[in-house]
C-alpha positions as CSV (number, residue, x, y, z in Angstrom):
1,X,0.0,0.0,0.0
2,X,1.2,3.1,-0.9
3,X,2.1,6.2,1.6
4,X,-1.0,7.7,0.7
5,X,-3.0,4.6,0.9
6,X,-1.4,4.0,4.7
7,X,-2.6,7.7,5.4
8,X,-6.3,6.8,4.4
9,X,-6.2,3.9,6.3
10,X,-4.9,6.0,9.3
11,X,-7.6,8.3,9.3
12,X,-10.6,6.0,8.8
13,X,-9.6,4.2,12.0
14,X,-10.0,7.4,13.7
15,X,-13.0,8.7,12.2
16,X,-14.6,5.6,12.1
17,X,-14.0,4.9,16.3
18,X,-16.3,4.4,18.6
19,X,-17.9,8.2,18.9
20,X,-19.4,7.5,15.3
21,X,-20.7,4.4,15.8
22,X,-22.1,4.9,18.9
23,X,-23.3,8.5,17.7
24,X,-25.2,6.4,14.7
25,X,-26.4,4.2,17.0
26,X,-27.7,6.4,20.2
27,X,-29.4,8.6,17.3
28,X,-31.3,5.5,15.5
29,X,-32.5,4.1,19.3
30,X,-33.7,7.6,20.2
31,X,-35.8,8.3,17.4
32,X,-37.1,4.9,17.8
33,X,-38.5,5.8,21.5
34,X,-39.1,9.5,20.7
35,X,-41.6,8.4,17.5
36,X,-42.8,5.6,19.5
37,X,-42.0,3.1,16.6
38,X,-45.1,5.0,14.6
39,X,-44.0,5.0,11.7
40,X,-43.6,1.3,11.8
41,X,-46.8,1.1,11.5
42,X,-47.3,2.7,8.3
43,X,-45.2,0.6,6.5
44,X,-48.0,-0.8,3.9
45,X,-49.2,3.0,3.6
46,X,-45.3,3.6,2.3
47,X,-46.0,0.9,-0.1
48,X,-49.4,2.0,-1.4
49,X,-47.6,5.8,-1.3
50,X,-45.4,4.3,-4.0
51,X,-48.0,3.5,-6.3
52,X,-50.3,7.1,-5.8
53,X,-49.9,9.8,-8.2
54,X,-48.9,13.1,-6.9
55,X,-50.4,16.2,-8.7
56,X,-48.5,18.3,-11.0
57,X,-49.5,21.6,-8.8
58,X,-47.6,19.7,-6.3
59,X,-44.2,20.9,-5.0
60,X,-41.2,18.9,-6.3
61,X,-40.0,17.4,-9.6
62,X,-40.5,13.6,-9.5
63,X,-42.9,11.1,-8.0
64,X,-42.3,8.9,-4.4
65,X,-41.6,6.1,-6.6
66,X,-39.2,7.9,-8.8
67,X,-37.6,9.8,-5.9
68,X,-37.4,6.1,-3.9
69,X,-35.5,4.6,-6.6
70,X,-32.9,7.2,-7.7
71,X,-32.2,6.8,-3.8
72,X,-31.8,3.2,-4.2
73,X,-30.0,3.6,-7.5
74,X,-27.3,5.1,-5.1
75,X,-27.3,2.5,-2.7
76,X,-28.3,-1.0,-4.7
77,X,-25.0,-1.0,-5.8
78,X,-21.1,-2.2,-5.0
79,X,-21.7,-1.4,-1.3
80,X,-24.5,-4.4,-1.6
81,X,-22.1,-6.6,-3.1
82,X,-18.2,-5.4,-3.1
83,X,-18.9,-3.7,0.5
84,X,-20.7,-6.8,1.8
85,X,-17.9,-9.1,0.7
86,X,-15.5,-6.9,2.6
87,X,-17.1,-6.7,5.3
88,X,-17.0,-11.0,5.6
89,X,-13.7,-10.8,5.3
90,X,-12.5,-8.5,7.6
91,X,-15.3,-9.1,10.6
92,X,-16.3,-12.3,9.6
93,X,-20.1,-13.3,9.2
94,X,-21.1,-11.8,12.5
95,X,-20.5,-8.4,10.8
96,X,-23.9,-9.3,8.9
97,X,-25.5,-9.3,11.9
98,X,-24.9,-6.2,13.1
99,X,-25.4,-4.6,9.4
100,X,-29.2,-5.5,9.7
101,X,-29.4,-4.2,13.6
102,X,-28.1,-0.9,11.9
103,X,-30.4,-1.6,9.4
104,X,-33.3,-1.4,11.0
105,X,-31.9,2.0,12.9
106,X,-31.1,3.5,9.9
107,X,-34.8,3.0,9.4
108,X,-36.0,5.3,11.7
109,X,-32.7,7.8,11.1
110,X,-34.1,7.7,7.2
111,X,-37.7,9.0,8.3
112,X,-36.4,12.0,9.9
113,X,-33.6,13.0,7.2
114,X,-36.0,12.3,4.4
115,X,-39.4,14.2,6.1
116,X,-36.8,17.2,6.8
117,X,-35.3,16.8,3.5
118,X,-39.2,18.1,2.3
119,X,-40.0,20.5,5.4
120,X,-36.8,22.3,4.5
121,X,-36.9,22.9,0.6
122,X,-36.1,26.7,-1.2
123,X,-36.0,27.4,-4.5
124,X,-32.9,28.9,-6.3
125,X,-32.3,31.8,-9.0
126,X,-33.5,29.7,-11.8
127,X,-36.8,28.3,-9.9
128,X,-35.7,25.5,-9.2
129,X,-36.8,23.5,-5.7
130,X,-33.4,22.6,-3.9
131,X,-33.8,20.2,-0.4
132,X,-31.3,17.6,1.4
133,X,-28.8,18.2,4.6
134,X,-27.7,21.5,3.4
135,X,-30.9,23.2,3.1
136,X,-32.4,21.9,6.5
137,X,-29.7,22.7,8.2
138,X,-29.5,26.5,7.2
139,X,-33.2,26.7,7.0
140,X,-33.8,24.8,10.4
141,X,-30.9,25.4,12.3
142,X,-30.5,29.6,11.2
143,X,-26.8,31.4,9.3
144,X,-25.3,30.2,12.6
145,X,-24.8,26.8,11.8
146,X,-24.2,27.0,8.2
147,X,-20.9,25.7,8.6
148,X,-22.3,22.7,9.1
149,X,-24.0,22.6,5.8
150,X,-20.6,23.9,4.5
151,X,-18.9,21.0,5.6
152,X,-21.8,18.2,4.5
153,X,-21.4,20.3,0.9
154,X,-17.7,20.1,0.9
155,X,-17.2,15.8,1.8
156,X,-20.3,15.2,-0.3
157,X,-18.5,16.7,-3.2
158,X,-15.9,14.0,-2.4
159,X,-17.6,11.0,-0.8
160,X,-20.2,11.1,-3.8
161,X,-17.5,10.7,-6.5
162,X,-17.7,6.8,-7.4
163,X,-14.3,6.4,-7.3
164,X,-14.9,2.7,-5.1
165,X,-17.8,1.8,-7.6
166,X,-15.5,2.9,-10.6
167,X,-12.5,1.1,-9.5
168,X,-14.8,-2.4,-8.6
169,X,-16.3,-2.3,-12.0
170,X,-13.0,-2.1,-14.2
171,X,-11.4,-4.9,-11.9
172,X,-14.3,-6.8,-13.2
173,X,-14.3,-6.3,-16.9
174,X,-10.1,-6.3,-16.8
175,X,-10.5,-9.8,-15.3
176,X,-13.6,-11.0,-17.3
177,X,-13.0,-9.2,-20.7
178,X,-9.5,-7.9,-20.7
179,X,-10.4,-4.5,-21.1
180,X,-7.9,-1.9,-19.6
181,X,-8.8,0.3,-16.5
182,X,-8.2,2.9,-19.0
183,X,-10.6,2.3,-21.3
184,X,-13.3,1.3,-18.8
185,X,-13.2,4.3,-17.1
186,X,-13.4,6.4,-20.4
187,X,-16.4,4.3,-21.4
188,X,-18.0,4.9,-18.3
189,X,-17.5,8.7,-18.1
190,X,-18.7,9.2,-21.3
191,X,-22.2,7.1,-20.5
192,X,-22.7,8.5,-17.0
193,X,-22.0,12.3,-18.7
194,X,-24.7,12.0,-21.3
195,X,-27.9,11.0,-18.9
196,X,-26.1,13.3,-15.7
197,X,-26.6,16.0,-18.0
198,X,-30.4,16.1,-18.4
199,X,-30.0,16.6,-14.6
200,X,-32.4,14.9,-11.8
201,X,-35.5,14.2,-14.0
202,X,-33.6,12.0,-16.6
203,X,-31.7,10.1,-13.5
204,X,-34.5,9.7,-11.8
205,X,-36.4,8.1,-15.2
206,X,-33.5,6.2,-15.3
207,X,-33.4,4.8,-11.6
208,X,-37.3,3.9,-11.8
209,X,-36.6,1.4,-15.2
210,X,-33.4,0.1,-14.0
211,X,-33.3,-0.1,-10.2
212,X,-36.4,-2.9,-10.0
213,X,-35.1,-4.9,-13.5
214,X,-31.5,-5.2,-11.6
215,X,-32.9,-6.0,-8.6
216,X,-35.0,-9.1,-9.8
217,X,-32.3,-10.2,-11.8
218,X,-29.3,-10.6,-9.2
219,X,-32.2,-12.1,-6.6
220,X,-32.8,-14.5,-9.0
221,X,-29.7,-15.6,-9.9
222,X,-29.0,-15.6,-5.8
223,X,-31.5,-17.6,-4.7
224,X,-30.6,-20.1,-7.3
225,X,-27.0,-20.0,-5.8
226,X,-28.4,-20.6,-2.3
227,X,-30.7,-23.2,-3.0
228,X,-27.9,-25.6,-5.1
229,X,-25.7,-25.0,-1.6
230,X,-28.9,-25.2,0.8
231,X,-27.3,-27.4,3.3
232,X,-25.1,-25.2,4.0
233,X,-27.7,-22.6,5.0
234,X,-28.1,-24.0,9.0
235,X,-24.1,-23.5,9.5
236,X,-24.4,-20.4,7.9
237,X,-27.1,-18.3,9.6
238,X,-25.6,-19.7,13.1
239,X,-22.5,-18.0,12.4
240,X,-23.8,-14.7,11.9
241,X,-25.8,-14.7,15.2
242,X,-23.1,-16.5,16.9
243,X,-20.0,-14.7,15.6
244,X,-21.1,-12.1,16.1
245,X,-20.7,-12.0,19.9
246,X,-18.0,-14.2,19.6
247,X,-15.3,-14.1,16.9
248,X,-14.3,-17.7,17.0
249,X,-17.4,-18.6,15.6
250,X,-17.7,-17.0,12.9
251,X,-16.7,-17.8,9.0
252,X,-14.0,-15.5,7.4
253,X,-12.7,-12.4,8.9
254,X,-9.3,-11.6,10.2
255,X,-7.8,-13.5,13.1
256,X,-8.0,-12.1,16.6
257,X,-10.8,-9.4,16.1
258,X,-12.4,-8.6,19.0
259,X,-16.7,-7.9,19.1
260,X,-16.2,-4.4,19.3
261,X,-14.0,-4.5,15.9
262,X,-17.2,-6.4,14.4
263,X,-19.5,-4.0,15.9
264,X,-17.7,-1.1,14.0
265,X,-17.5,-3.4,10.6
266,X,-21.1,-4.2,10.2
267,X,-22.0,-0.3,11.3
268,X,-19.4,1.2,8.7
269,X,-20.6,-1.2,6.0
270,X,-24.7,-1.3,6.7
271,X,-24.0,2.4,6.4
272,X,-22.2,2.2,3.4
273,X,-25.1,0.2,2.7
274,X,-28.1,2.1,2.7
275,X,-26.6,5.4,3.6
276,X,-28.8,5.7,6.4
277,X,-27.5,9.1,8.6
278,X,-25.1,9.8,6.0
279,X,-27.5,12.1,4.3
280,X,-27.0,11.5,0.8
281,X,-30.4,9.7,1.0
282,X,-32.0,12.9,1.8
283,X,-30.6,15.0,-1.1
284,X,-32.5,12.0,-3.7
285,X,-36.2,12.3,-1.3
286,X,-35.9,16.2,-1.6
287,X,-37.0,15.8,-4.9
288,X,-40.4,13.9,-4.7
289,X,-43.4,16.0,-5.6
290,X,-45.4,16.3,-2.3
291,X,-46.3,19.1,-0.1
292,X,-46.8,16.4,3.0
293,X,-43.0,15.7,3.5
294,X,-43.9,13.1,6.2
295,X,-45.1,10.9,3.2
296,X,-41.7,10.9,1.8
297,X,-40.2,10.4,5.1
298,X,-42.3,7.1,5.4
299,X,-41.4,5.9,1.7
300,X,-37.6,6.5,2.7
301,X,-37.9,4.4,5.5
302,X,-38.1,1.4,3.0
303,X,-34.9,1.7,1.5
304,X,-33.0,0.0,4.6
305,X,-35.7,-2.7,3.9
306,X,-34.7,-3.4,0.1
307,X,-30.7,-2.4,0.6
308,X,-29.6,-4.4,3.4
309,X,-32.2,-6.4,4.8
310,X,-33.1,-8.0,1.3
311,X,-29.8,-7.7,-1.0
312,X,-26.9,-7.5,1.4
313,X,-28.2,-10.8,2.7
314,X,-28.8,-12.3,-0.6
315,X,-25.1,-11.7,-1.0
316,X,-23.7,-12.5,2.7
317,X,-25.5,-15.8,2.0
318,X,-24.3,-16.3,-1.5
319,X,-20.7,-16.0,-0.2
320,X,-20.6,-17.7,2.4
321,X,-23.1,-21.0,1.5
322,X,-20.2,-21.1,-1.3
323,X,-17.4,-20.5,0.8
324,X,-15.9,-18.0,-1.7
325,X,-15.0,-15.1,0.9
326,X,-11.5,-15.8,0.6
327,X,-11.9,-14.0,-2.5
328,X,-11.4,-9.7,-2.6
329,X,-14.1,-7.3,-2.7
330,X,-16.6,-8.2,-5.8
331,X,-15.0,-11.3,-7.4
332,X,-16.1,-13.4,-3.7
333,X,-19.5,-12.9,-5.5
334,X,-18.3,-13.6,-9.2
335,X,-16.5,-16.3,-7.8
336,X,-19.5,-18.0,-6.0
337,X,-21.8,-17.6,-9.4
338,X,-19.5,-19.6,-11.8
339,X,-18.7,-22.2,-9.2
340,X,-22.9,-22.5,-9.3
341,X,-22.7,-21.7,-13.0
342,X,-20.1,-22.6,-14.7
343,X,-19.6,-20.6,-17.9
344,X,-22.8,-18.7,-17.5
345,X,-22.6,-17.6,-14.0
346,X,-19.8,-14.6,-14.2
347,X,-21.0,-13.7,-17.7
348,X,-24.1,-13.2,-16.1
349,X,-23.2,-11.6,-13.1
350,X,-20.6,-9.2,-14.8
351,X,-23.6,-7.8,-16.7
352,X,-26.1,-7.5,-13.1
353,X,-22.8,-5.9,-11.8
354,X,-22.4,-3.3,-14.8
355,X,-25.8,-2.6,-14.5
356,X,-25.5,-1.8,-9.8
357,X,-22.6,0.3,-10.8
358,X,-23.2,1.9,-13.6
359,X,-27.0,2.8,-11.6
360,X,-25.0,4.2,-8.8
361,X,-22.3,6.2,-10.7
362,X,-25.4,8.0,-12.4
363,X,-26.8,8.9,-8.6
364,X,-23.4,9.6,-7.2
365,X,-23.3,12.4,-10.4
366,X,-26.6,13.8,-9.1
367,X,-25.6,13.9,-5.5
368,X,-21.8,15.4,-6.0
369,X,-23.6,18.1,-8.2
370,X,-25.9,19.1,-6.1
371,X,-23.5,19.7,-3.2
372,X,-20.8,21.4,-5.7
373,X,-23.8,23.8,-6.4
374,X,-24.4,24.5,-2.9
375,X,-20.9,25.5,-2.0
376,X,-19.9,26.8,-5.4
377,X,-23.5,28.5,-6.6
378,X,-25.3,27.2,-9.5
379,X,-22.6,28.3,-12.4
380,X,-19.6,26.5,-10.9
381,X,-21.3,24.0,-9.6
382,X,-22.6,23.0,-13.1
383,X,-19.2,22.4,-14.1
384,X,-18.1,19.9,-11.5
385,X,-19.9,17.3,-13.3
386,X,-16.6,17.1,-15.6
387,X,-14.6,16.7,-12.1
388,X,-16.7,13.8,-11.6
389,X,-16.4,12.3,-14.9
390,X,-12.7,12.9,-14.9
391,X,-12.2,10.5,-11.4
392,X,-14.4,7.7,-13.0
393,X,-11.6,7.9,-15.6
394,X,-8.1,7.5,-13.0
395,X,-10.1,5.7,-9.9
396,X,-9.7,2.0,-11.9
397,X,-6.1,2.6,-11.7
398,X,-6.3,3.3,-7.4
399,X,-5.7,0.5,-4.8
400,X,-9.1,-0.4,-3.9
401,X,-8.8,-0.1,0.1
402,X,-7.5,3.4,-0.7
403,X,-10.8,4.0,-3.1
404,X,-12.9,3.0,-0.2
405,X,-11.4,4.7,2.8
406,X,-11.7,7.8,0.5
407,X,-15.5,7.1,0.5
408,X,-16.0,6.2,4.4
409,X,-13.8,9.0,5.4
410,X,-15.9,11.7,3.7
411,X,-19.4,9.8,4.9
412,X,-18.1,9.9,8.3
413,X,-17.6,14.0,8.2
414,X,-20.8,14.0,6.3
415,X,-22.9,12.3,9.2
416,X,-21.6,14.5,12.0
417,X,-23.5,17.3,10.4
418,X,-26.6,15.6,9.5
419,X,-27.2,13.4,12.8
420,X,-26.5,16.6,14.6
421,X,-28.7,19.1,13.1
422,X,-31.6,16.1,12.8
423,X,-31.4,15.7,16.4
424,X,-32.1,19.6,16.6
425,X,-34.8,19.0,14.1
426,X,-36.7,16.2,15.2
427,X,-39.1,18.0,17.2
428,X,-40.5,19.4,14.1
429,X,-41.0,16.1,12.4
430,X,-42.5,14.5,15.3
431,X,-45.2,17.2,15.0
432,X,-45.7,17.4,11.3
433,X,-46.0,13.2,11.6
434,X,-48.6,13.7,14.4
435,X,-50.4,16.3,12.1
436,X,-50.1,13.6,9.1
437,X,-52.1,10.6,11.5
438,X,-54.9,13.2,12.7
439,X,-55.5,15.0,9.1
């Protein structure tokens, strides 16, 4: 690993300590008690939200279903399958365990960012209706704490790069195809550029088509996997409840970890996950056309649900019912199909894989954009698209570790901000979600 590589490294062991995790974690448990698990309990109302049509007199530019899946576009992606794999083999598969316990926290965290994410919305010089961490916290919070929205703008404009995503995909097609890093990441800057361009209403048509096809796809080619390795299911789902209170137990992971080293693995990669506190979630739900932002908050709340829960585990189960996490980052999977497969199962998977990545590099342009525009005004900001486009291009050359510390450095100095100034704000969604039940 290069010097820089070891400096990354250096600083995501501090940023990703204990204070964050347990800051994650106290914040999801409190807005559990302080909402009294209601929104829980609208769970099937989410899911009929999905299907309603929102008027076009309505504030915002794209439907909950739309808004729902260019937020899953950004996290149905490598952090499902690369970030799941990594996680096995560095905490072992009692890191899964604690991926869907922050799962279901970052439930309740993703109704408050997302309802704020609409109770907090302004429109710029052009007309246009701008909402996520940046706007809630100077709208919410006053000028006084703008340099908190400063700093979310700043890491987002970093942390939303796809440099991780870029770098997984052309490792893939290099070892499948042959293709140079180069040449992938030209070919992917140059696709991502031309629908990035028509801005958030030609990602988010994009998201709604591709997001649900993927999906089915890599489920169905997982469950296959699972079922020709079924009796290895028992073994495996006791080592993810057993490791993960004690090591030993578990399959993969490095040797003499200790719980609390799981503990942090399974929180930094459920939150890589679904993105649950990080706040990037919010920037895609300040979009949907509603003028009752708790509606959004509720259909947020089911991202967690399809993410983690229902992915993540497909591919936790996948690798480790094959025995294939020996293998790095997104080849464990690959790995685990054509053993299943052979000669179909990586050519099929490589295209599933092109299809995650390629879904989140087009979110990740979105997001980055937005928070350039923030910090740099709307002129500038339009320009950093070719910033963005320009990493996809070098990132397949980067170590991978140093790709992904990258990533979880800025989402840690992105969730300060956000858990902080929706812990100041959550009086305000409790009440409009009280106003929602009684109207």
């Amino acid at each position: 690993m290069s010097s820089f590589g070891r400096i990354t490294e250096e600083i995501v062991q501090i940023v990703w300590g204990l204070p964050l995790v347990a800051l994650i974690t106290v914040t999801g448990i409190f807005f559990l008690i302080y909402s009294r698990l209601t929104p829980f309990r609208y769970l099937i109302h989410a899911l009929r939200l999905l299907l309603k049509k929102e008027g076009d007199m309505r504030p915002g530019e794209q439907s909950h279903w739309r808004a729902l899946c260019t937020a899953l576009s950004g996290t149905i992606g490598m952090g499902n399958i690369a970030g799941v794999a990594m996680a096995i083999s560095t905490g072992g598969s009692g890191a899964i365990f604690w991926m869907w316990i922050v799962a279901v926290l970052g439930m309740s965290i993703k109704f408050f960012t997302c309802s704020l994410s609409c109770i907090y919305r302004k429109r710029d010089s052009r007309g246009n209706l701008l909402g996520g961490p940046m706007y809630y916290i100077e709208l919410g919070l006053g000028e006084g704490y703008r340099y908190l929205a400063l700093l979310f703008a700043a890491c987002g404009m970093i942390g939303c790069l796809g440099v991780f995503q870029a770098n997984q995909l052309s490792t893939l097609i290099e070892t499948q195809y042959g293709l140079t890093a180069t040449t992938t990441g030209l070919l992917m800057a140059l696709a991502v550029g031309l629908i990035a361009r028509g801005g958030i209403v030609s990602v988010g048509s994009f998201a709604s088509k591709a997001v649900p096809i993927m999906g089915l796809l890599y489920l169905t080619g997982s469950l296959f996997v699972i079922y020709v390795h079924i009796e290895q299911l028992p073994n495996v789902l006791k080592s993810i409840f057993t490791g993960a209170f004690e090591p030993s137990a578990a399959i993969g992971g490095a040797a003499g970890l200790s719980v609390r080293e799981i503990i942090i693995v399974g929180t930094k990669r459920a939150i890589f996950s679904n993105e649950a506190g990080v706040g990037t979630e919010a920037l895609a739900h300040s979009t949907a056309k509603t003028d009752e932002p708790v509606r959004e908050g509720l259909v947020g709340m089911l991202g967690p649900i399809l993410d983690t829960h229902l992915i993540c585990t497909a591919t936790a189960m996948v690798i480790l019912t094959s025995n294939t996490q020996s293998e790095t980052g997104i080849l464990a999977v690959s790995a685990a199909f054509e053993q299943t497969m052979p000669g179909f199962g990586t050519m099929s998977l490589t295209w599933i894989f092109l299809a995650f990545g390629f879904s989140t590099l087009v979110t990740y342009a979105f997001y980055s954009q937005r928070c350039a525009k923030y910090l740099l005004g709307n002129t500038l900001g339009e320009y950093y698209l070719w910033v963005y486009l320009f990493f996809l291009i070098i990132a397949p050359s980067w170590n991978p570790q140093t790709a992904l510390n990258l990533i979880d450095i800025a989402f840690a100095l992105m969730t300060f901000p956000n858990i902080i100034a929706t812990l100041f704000l959550a009086r305000k969604v409790r009440n409009s979600l009280l106003a929602y039940i009684k109207s």
